[in-house]
Structure formats: structure tokens, C-alpha cells
C-alpha positions in Angstrom: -23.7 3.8 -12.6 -24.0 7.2 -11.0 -21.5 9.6 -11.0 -19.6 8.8 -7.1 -19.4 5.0 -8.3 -17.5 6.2 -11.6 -15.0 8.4 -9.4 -14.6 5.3 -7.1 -13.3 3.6 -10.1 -11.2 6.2 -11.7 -9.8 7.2 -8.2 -9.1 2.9 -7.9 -7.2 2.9 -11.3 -5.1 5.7 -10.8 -4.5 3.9 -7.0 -3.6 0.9 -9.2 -0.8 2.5 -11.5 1.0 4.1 -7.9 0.6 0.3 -6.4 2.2 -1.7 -9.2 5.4 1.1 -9.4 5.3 0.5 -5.7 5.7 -3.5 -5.1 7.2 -4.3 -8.6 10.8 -3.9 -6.8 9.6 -6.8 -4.5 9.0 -9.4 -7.1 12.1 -8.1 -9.4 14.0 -8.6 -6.2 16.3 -11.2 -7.5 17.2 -9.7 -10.6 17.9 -6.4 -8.5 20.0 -8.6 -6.4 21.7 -9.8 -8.9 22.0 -7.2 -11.5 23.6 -4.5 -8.7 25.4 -7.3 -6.5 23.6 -5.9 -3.1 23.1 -7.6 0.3 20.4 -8.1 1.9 20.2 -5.1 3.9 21.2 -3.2 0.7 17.9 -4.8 -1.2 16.1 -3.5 1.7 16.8 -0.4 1.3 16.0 -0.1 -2.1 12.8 -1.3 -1.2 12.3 0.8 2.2 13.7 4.5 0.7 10.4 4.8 -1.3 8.1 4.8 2.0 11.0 6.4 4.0 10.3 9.5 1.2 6.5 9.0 1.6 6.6 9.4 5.1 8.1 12.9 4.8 6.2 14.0 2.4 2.9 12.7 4.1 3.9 15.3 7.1 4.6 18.1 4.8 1.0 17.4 2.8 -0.5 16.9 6.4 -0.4 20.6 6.5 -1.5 21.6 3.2 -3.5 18.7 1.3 -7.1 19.8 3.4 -6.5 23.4 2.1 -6.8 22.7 -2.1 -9.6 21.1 -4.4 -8.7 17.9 -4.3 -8.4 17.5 -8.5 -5.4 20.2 -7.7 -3.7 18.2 -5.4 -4.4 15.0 -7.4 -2.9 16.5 -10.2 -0.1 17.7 -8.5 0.6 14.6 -6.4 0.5 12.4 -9.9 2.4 14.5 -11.7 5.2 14.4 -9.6 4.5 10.2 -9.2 4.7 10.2 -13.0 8.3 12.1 -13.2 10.0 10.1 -10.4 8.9 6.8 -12.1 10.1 7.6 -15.4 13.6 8.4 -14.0 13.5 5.1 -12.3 13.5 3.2 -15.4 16.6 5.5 -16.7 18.7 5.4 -13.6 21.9 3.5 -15.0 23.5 2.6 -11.3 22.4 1.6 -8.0 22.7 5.4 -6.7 21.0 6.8 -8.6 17.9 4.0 -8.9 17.9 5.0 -5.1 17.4 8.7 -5.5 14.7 8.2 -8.1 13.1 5.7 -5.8 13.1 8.6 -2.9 11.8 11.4 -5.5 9.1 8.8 -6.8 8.1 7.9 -3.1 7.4 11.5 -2.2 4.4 12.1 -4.8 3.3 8.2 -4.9 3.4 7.6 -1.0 0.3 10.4 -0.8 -1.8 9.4 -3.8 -3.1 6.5 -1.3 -4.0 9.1 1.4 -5.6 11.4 -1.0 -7.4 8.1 -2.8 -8.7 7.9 0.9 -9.7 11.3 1.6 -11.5 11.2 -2.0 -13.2 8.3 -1.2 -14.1 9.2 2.3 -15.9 12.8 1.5 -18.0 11.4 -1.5 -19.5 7.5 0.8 -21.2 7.8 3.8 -19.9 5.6 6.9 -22.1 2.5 6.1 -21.3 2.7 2.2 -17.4 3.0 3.0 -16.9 -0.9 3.5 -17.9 -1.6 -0.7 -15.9 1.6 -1.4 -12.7 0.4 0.5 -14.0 -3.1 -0.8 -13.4 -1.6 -4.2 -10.5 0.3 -3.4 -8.4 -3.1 -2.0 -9.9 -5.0 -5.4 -7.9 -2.2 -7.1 -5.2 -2.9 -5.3 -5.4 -6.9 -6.0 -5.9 -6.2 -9.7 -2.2 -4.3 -9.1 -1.1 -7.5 -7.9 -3.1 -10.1 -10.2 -2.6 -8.2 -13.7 -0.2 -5.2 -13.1 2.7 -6.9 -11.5 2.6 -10.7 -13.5 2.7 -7.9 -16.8 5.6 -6.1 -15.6 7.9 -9.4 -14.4 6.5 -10.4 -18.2 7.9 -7.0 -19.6 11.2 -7.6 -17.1 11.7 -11.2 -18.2 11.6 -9.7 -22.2 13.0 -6.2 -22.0 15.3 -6.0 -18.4 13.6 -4.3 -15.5 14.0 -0.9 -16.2 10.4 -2.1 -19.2 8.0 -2.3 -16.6 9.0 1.4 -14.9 8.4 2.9 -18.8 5.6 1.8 -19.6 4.3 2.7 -15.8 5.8 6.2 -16.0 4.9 7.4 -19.8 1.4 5.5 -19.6 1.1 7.9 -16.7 1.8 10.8 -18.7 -1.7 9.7 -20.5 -3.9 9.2 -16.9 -2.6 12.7 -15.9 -3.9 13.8 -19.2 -7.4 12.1 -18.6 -7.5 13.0 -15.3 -7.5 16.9 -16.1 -10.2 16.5 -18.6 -12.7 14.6 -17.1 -12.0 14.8 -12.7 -14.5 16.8 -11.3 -13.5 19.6 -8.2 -14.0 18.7 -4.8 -13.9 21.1 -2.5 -16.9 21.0 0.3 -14.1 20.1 2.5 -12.8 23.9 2.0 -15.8 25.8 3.8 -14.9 27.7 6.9 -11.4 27.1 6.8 -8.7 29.9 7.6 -6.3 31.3 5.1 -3.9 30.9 6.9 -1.8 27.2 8.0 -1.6 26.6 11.4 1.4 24.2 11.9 0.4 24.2 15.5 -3.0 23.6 15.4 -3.1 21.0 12.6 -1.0 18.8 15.6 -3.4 19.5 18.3 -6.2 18.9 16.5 -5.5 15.0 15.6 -3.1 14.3 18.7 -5.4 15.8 21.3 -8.4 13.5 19.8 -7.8 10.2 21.4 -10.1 8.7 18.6 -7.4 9.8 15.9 -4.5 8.9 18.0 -6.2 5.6 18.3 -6.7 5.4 15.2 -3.0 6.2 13.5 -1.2 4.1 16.0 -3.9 0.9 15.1 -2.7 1.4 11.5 0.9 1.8 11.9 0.9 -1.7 14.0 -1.0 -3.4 11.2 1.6 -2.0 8.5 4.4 -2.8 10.5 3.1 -6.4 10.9 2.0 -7.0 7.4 4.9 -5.6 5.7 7.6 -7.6 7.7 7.1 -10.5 5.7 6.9 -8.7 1.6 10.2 -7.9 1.1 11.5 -11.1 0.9 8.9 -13.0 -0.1 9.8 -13.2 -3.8 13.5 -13.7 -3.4 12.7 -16.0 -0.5 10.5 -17.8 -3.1 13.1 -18.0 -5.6 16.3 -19.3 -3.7 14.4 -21.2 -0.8 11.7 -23.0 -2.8 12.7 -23.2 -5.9 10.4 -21.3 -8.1 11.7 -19.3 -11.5 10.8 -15.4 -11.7 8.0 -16.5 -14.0 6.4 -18.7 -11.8 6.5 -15.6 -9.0 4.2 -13.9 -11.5 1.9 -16.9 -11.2 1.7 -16.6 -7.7 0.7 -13.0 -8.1 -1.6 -13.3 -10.6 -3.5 -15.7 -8.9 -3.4 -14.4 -5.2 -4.5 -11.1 -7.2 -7.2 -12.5 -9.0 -8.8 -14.2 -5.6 -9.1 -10.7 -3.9 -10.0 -9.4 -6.6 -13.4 -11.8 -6.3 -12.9 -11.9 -2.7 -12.3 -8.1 -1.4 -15.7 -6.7 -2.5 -17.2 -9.7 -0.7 -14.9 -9.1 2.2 -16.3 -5.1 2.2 -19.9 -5.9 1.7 -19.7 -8.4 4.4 -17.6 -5.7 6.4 -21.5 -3.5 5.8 -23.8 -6.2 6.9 -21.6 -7.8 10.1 -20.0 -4.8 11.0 -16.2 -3.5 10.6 -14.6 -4.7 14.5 -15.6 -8.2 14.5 -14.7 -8.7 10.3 -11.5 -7.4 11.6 -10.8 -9.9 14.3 -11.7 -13.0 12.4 -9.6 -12.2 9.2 -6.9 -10.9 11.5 -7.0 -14.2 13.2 -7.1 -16.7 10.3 -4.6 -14.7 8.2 -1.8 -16.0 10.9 -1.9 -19.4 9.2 -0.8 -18.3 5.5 1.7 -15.9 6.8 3.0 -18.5 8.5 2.8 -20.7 5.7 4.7 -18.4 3.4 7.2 -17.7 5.5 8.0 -21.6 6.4 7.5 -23.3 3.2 10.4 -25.9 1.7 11.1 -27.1 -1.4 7.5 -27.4 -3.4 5.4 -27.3 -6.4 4.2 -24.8 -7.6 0.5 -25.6 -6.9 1.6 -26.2 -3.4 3.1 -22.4 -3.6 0.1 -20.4 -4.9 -2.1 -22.0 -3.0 -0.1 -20.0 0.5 0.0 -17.0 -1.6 -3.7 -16.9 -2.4 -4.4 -17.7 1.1 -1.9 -15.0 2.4 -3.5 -12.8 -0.7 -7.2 -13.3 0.4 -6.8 -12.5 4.2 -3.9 -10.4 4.2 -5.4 -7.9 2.0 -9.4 -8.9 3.2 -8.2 -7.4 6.9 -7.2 -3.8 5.4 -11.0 -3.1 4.3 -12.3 -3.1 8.0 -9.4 -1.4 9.1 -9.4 1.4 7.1 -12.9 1.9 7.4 -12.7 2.0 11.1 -10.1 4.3 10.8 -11.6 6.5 7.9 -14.2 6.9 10.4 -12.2 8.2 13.5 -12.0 11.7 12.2 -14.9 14.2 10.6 -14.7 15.3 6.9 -13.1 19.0 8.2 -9.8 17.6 9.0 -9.8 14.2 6.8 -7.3 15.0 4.4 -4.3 15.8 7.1 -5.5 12.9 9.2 -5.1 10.8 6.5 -1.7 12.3 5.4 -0.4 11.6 9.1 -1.9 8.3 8.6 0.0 7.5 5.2 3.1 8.8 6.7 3.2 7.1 9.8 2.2 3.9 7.8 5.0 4.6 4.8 7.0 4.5 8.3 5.9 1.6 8.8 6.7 0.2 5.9 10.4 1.5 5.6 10.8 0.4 9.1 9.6 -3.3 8.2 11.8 -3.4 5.1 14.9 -2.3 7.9 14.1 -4.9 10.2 13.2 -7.7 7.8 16.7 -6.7 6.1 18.7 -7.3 9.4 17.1 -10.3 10.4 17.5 -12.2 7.2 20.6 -12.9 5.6 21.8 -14.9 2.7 24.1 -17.8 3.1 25.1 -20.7 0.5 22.6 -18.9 -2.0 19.6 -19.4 0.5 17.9 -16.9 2.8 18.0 -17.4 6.3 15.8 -16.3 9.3 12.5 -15.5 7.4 10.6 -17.9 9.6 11.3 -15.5 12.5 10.2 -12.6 10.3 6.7 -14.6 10.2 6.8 -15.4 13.7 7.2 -11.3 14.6 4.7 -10.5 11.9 1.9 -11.9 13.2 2.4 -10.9 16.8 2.6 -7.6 16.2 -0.4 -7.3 13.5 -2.4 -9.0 16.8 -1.5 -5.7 19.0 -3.1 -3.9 16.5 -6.4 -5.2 17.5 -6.7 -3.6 20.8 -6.1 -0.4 19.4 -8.8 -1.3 16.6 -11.3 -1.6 19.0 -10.7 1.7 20.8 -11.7 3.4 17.7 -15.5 5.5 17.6 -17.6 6.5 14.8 -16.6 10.4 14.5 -19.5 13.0 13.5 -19.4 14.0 10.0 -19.2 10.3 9.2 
């Protein structure tokens, strides 16, 4: 294993602690529900405030994260990650679980764009489907092993467990991280002193490619995430399942990407990233529209949606993101891919809005979240026109 392959899998694990602080407050839903007495619209919240704070902080980095080695701004980034997540699991009232959630959000929301930038400088264009193959495996591993464990550790300890285990084991990464990360800076060569706010802007939203490119991912965000929220509690009240059995579900949709993503990105090499796109973006419609219209079932009956909603939901982000890895040259990659992750942590704090006003809760049951699928898929279809607009940059 040569030395870029063993920084793809460090860069995936660290990815993987950030991911499972991330969507644990989706399947601990219920017991956040109940423990705080919130609404609907005050669950989502809770769940949007984290990208809200991401998306501010992805503008502010947009400015600065091309102008440090990147082990500096890892460091820095996961630091403040490890902090926020560690005054999650302390927070004693809803307030203040809120303003942890926004602190943690502003580090954690750019460790994805920086795991991208990473990523991006050290594989070629033609090796970058494995490495975002890899990278989305990372992210299944979150769901299969990292989230099942922490609705484990909520189910035994309360849900405050899972954030303590998350925020002091990442006390230890930051440690190994120091030690043994390499520095990256090739990406530092010719550039000025001096930050120009001004010509930062022009130089992504004058490009039509990059334009292209950050609207394309916003609209697949915005569609995908409609739906997570509420999939858990939806699970829970709606069909019937216990909050162990949602860890089933996870674990299992997990473990198929898992198998399935580097598949899904080696494929992505050999039949190229546009029309991998369109066919996964087409048959994922069915399970989303499964999960969001199932009845009263077994269990069986319920993983097998989630690890069809698993496999394709997650198997269309590794052509997406390396068509729009590719829009922009290695010069400006880092604040292209901070206005990407803050326009898609808008996104996703704008899907957690919506999905919160649509659905309610009456008699104990949630109401409306077959619209919510309806929407989801129509807008994740606009995103590919805007896919296919996308060109191969230089420096790729």
C-alpha cells in the first residue's frame, strides 16, 4: 500500500468520526423528541443548526483554507470539531444542546471539504472515482458500525454516551494526526500574501464550469436530505420499529455500501462519471419512495428499503462529486470546495426547514412524509441537467 492510498484511509476515518457526530441526532430523533418535549419543527432545527453553522463557516474558510498546509488546517478544523462535540454530550437543556450543535457544525461542516480538497490534490481525475468510492465507503461504515454503536451506547447510557466517546476518542485522532499527517502544500506555490475577498468570488462565479458545478451539488443535497430527518422517527411511530431495530436498519444499509460504493466508484472509472450518475439517480427514486411510503411491516420488509435507499442514495454521490471535484484546477480547489460544502450544509439546513414544516405529528404518528418523498426525488432529477453541464478543468 503506498503512501497516497494510506492517507486516503486516514483522511476516510477521520471523515468517519465528523459523519457519525453528524447523523446520530437523526436516528436518536425520538428520544430527543421525547426527552426535550419538541415539535416537529423544533426537532428540525436541532438537526438543521449544525449545517446552518457549517455553511457560514464554509464561506469564511472559502477565503482562507487554499492559503495553509493542509495538516494546519486539518488540525485546526478537528480540533475545533473535537471541542464542540464534547460540549454536546454536556449540554444539560435544549438551549444549550443547540448552541453546541452550532459551535460543533462550524469545525465539522469543513472537515468534508477539506477531506475533498485532500483527496483531490493527491488522485488524478481518472483515479478520483475509487478515491471518492473509498471516501463514500467511509461514510457507509459511519452508518453501518458508527451509528448502530452509538444508538447501542444511547439505549445503555442516555444519549449524551455516544457524543463522549465521539468527542474524547477524538482528542486521540487529533493526537495521531499530528504525529504521523504528512504537509501538503503544492497547492501554495504562486499564491499572493495577501486575501483577496474580491477575487476569490470572481474567480469561481465568473467560471461557468464552477458555477455549474456548486449549484448541481446544492440541488442533489437539497433533494437527498429532504427525506433523513424523519426517517428514523418516521420509522418508529409510523411503522412500528423499536430504536434498536433503527440500528439494524443502519447497520445493514451501511454494510451494503460499504461492499457496494467501491464497486459503484470503480465502475464510475471504467463507464464513465455522467452516465453512472443518471442510472443510479434514476433507480434510487424507487427506495426513496419506498421509505418514505411504507406502512406497518416487519422488520425484514424495512431494511430491505433502507439498504436499497442506502446503496443508491449514497452510490449517486461518488459520480457526482467526482464530476464536480473536476470542475475546478488544483490552484483554487480548496475555496471551491469550501463554497461547495457551504452551499451544500445550506442545503442541508434548508431540507431539515422544509421537511420540518411539511410534516407534523398528530395522534402520535407523522403526517405528510410521503410528500416529502414525492419533492425529493423531483428536485434530485433537476440536478442532472446541471450535472451534465459540468467539463473536465485543467489541473485535473
Amino acid at each position: 500500500m503506498n503512501n497516497r492510498t494510506l492517507l486516503l484511509y486516514f483522511i476516510t476515518f477521520i471523515n468517519f468520526t465528523h459523519i457519525v457526530d453528524s447523523m446520530l441526532i437523526m436516528p436518536l430523533g425520538d428520544i430527543f423528541i421525547e426527552s426535550f418535549d419538541l415539535s416537529a419543527s423544533e426537532y428540525s432545527r436541532l438537526v438543521s443548526i449544525y449545517a446552518f453553522a457549517a455553511f457560514f463557516s464554509a464561506i469564511v474558510s472559502m477565503f482562507y483554507l487554499d492559503r495553509f498546509d493542509r495538516k494546519s488546517a486539518l488540525m485546526f478544523i478537528y480540533s475545533g470539531f473535537v471541542m464542540g462535540t464534547i460540549a454536546s454530550a454536556y449540554s444539560p437543556n435544549y438551549e444549550l444542546l443547540l448552541l453546541s450543535r452550532l459551535f460543533t457544525g462550524a469545525f465539522g461542516g469543513i472537515i468534508g471539504a477539506l477531506a475533498l480538497s485532500i483527496i483531490s490534490d493527491l488522485f488524478k481525475f481518472e483515479e478520483r472515482g475509487y478515491a471518492m468510492g473509498v471516501l463514500m465507503a467511509g461514510f457507509s461504515a459511519a452508518a453501518a458500525l458508527g451509528v448502530p454503536f452509538g444508538i447501542f451506547l444511547a439505549a445503555k447510557g442516555g444519549w449524551q454516551l455516544p457524543f463522549q466517546v465521539i468527542g474524547f476518542s477524538g482528542i486521540v485522532i487529533a493526537g495521531v494526526t499530528y504525529k504521523i499527517f504528512p504537509s501538503l502544500n503544492d497547492h501554495l506555490e504562486g499564491q499572493s500574501d495577501k486575501v483577496n475577498f474580491v477575487k476569490t468570488i470572481r474567480t469561481i462565479t465568473n467560471d461557468k464550469n464552477q458555477v455549474s458545478a456548486l449549484i448541481a451539488g446544492f440541488v442533489l443535497v437539497l433533494g437527498h436530505f429532504l427525506i433523513i430527518p424523519f426517517i428514523s422517527p418516521y420509522m418508529i411511530k409510523n411503522v412500528g420499529l423499536s430504536q434498536i431495530e433503527i440500528s439494524y436498519q443502519f447497520f445493514f444499509g451501511g454494510l451494503a455500501t460499504v461492499i457496494t460504493a467501491p464497486i459503484i466508484g470503480r465502475l464510475t472509472d471504467k463507464h464513465g462519471t455522467q452516465k453512472m450518475f443518471v442510472i443510479l439517480m434514476l433507480i434510487c427514486i424507487i427506495p426513496t419512495l419506498l421509505i418514505t411510503h411504507l406502512p406497518v411491516v416487519t422488520l425484514f420488509y424495512a431494511i430491505c428499503a433502507s439498504v436499497l435507499f442506502f446503496i443508491f442514495a449514497s452510490g449517486r454521490f461518488i459520480p457526482a462529486n467526482a464530476i464536480i471535484t473536476a470542475a475546478t484546477g488544483s490552484e483554487n480547489r480548496g475555496s471551491f470546495m469550501s463554497m461547495k460544502s457551504a452551499l451544500q450544509q445550506l442545503a442541508i439546513g434548508l431540507a431539515g426547514v422544509l421537511s420540518g414544516l411539511i410534516v407534523f405529528i398528530e395522534d402520535d404518528k407523522y403526517i405528510n412524509y410521503p410528500y416529502v418523498g414525492y419533492l425529493s426525488c423531483l428536485i434530485c432529477i433537476v440536478s442532472i441537467y446541471f450535472l451534465g453541464k459540468i467539463r473536465v478543468a485543467k489541473g485535473n
